[in-house]
C-alpha positions as CSV (number, residue, x, y, z in Angstrom):
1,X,34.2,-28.9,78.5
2,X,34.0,-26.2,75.7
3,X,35.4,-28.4,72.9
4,X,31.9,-29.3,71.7
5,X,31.3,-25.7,70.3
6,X,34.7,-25.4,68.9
7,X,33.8,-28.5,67.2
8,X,30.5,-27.3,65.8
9,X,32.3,-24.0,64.5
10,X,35.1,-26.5,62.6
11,X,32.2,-28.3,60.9
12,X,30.2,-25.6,60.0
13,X,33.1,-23.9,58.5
14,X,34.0,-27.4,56.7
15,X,30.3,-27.5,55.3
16,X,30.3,-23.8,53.9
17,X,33.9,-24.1,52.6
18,X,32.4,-27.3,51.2
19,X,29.5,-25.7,49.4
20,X,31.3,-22.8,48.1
21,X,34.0,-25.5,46.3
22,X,30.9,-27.4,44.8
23,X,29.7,-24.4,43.7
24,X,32.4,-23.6,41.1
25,X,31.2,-20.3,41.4
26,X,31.2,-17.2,43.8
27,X,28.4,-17.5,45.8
28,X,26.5,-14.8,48.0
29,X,26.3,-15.5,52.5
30,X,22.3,-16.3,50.9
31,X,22.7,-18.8,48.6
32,X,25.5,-20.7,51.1
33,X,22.8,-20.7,54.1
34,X,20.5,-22.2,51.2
35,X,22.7,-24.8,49.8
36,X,24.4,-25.2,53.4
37,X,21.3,-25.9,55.0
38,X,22.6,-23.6,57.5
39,X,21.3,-20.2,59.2
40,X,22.2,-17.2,57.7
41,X,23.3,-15.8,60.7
42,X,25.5,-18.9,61.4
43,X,26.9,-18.6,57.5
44,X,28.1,-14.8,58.1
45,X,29.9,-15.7,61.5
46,X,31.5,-18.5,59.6
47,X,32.3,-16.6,56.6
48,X,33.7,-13.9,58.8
49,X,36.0,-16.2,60.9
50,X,37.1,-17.6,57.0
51,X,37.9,-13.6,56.0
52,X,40.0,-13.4,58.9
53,X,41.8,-16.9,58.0
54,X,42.2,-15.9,54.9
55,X,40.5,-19.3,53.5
56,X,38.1,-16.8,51.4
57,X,38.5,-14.4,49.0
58,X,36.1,-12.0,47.4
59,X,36.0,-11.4,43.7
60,X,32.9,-8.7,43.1
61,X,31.0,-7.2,46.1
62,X,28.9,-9.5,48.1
63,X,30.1,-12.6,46.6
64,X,32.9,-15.0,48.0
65,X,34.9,-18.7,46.9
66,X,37.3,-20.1,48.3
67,X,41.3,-19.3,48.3
């Protein structure tokens, strides 16, 4: 009980982290919901839970890649 959410959360992160390698470019929380198919509001938790781990790094204001 519980573990289905945390599972969701590991394969959303997986799909933006994903994206944002395919990319080969820094992308904006925008254009990853787009090319994610996922919410926005879904991408910025993601992206924020990435910040904290580190996994994403930002090189000009707004825009992020991967570490």
């Amino acid at each position: 009980m519980g573990s289905g959410k945390a599972d969701e959360v590991g394969m959303e992160k997986e799909k933006v982290l994903t994206v944002m390698k395919e990319a080969g470019k820094p992308l904006k929380a925008g254009e990853i919901a787009e090319l994610s198919g996922l919410d926005k509001k879904t991408v910025d938790k993601v992206m924020k839970d990435l910040k904290k781990d580190e996994a994403i790094v930002s090189p000009k204001r707004c825009y992020w890649e991967p570490r």
